[in-house]
C-alpha positions in Angstrom: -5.3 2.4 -25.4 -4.4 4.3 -22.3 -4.7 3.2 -19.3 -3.9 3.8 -15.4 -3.3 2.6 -12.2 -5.0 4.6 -9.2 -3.6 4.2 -5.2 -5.2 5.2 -2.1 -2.8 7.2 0.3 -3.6 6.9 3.4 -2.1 3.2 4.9 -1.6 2.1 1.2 1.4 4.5 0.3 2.2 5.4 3.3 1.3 4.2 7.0 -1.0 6.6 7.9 -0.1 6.5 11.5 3.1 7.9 11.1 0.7 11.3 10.1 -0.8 10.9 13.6 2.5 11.1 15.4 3.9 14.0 13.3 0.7 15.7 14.3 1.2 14.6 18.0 4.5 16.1 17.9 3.1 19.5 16.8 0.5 19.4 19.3 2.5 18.4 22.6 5.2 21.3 21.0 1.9 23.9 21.5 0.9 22.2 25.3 4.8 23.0 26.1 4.7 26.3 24.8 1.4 27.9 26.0 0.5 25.4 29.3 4.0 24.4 30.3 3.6 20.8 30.0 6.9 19.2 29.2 6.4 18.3 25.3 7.5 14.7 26.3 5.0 14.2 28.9 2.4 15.6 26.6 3.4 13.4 23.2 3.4 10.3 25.8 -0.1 11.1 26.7 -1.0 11.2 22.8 1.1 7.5 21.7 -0.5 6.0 24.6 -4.0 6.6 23.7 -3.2 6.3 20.0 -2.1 2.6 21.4 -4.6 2.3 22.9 -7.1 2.6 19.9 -8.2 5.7 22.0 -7.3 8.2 19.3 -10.5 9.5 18.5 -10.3 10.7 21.9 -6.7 11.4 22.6 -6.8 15.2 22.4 -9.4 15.1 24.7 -7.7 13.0 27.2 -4.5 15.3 26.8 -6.8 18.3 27.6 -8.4 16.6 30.9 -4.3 16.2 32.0 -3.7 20.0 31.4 -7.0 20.7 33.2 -8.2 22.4 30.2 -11.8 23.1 28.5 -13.3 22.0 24.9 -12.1 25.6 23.8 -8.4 23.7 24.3 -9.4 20.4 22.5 -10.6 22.9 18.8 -7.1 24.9 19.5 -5.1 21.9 19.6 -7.6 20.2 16.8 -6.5 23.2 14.7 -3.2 22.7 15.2 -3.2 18.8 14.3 -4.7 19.3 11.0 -2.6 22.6 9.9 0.8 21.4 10.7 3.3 21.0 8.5 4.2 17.1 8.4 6.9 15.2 8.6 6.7 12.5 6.4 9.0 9.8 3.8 7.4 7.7 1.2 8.6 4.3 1.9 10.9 2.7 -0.7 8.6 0.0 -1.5 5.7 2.6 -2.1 8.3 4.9 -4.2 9.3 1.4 -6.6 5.5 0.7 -6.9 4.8 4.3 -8.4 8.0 4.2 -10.6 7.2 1.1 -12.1 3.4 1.7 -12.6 4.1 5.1 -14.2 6.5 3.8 -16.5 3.8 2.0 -18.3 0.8 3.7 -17.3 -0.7 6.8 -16.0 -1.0 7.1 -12.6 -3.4 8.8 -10.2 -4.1 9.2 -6.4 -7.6 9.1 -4.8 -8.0 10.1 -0.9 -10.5 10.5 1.3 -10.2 13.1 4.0 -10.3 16.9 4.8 -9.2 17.7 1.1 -6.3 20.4 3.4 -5.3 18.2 5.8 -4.5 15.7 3.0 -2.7 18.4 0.4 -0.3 18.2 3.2 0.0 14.6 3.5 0.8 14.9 -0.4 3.2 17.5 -0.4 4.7 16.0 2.8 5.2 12.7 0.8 7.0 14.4 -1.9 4.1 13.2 -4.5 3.9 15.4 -6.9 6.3 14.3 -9.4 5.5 10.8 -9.1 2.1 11.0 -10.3 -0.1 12.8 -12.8 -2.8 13.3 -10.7 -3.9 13.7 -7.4 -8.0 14.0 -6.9 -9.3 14.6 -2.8 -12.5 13.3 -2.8 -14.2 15.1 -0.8 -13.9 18.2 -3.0 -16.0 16.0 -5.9 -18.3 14.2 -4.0 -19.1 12.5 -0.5 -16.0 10.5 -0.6 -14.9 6.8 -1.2 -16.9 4.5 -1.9 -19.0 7.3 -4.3 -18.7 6.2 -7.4 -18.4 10.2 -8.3 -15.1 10.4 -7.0 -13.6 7.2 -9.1 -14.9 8.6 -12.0 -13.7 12.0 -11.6 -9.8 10.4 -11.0 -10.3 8.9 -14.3 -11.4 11.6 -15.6 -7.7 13.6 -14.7 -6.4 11.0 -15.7 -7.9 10.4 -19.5 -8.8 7.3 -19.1 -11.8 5.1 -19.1 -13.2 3.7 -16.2 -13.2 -0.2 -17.3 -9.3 0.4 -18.6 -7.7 2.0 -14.9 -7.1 -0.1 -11.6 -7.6 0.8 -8.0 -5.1 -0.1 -5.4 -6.2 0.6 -1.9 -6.3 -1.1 1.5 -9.8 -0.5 2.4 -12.3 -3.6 1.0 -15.2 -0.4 1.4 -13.9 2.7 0.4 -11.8 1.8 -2.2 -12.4 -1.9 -3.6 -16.6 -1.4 -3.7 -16.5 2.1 -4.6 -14.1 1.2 -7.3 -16.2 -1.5 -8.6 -19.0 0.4 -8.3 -17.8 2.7 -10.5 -16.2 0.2 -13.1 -12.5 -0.3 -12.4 -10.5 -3.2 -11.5 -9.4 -3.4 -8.1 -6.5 -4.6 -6.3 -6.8 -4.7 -2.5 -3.2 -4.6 -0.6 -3.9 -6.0 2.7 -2.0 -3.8 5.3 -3.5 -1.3 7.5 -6.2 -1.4 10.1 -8.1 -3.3 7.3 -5.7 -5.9 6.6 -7.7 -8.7 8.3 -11.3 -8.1 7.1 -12.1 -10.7 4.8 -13.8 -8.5 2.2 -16.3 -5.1 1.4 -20.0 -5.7 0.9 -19.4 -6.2 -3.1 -16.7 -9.7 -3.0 -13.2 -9.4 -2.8 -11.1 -7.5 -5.4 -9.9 -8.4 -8.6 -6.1 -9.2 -6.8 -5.1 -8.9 -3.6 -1.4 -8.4 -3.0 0.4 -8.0 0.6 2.8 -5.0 -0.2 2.0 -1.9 -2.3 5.5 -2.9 -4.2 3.5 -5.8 -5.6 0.7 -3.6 -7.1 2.2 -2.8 -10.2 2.7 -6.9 -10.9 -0.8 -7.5 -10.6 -2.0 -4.1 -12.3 -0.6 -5.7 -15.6 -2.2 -9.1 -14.9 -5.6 -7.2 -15.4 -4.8 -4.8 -18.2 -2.9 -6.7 -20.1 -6.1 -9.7 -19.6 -7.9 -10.5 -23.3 -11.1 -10.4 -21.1 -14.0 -8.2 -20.9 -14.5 -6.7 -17.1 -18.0 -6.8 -16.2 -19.2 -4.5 -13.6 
């Protein structure tokens, strides 16, 4: 019977902060070229708040050093999600998808401005890795909808109770998962990688490195049990 394995991207394949600087970059390259704020000064500005776990408001704090308005903050917005990132796939995260695919099909399910996270993908050099990418917000409200799982299995050909979800966030991606019938495997990195568990239990396996997923994938689908949802 087939079956697959799904990952999260963001902080599961990849850390997602490195996203933030390449964005950073492209933003202090337009404070440099239009206010004349030395593009070093201004990316210093945007690491230190990012830090800080200021980065919701790091643009804005960039803005109030230019002496700019909020019609600054949406230009330099704009120019954060639209760039062109540079991005690598870490080794361990290109092993993890090699070995998974080689027995299974394999999928990935993000949450996220469906543009800014085509990018991410094509950045990552994705594409002929996996056999299908879903952005959930383009299907439903997002991770932890069940909608969205179901719709990755769905690409995929698969049923719900035969694919595994690999993801960092015990929320988004372990209870949405179960919610929606799949096995789970929570890889504890990330901002989330000290929260116990989501509001459902933790998953089905919880690994430490994304290389590790693939390992306990075959634990559950290869399992002469029945998963109960």
């Amino acid at each position: 019977m087939t079956a697959a394995v799904i990952f999260d991207l963001d902080d599961t394949l990849y850390p997602e902060r490195r996203f933030a600087l390449s964005g950073y970059a492209a933003v202090a390259h337009q404070v440099e070229l239009r206010y004349g704020m030395d593009r070093g000064e201004a990316f210093a500005h945007l690491r230190a708040a990012l830090r800080a776990g200021a980065r919701a408001s790091a643009l804005q704090r960039l803005v109030a050093a230019v002496g700019g308005g909020p019609d600054l903050v949406h230009e330099l917005l704009a120019v954060y999600r639209t760039h062109r990132p540079r991005l690598r796939l870490p080794h361990a995260a290109r092993r993890a998808l090699e070995a998974a695919r080689q027995r299974w099909r394999v999928g990935v399910l993000t949450n996220g401005l469906p543009q800014v996270q085509r990018a991410k993908v094509d950045g990552l050099g994705l594409a002929p890795l996996v056999d299908a990418v879903v952005y959930a917000h383009e299907v439903s409200d997002g991770k932890p909808d069940p909608a969205a799982f179901r719709e990755i299995c769905r690409a995929l050909g698969v049923a719900p109770e035969r694919a595994v979800m690999a993801g960092d966030d015990p929320w988004c991606d372990i209870d949405g998962a179960r919610a929606a019938g799949l096995w789970t495997v929570r890889v504890r990195r990330g901002p989330h990688r000290y929260v116990v568990a989501g509001s459902t239990g933790p998953a089905d396996e919880t690994v430490l490195s994304v290389a590790d997923v693939p390992d306990a994938a075959a634990r559950l689908l290869d399992a002469e049990v029945v998963h109960e949802v």
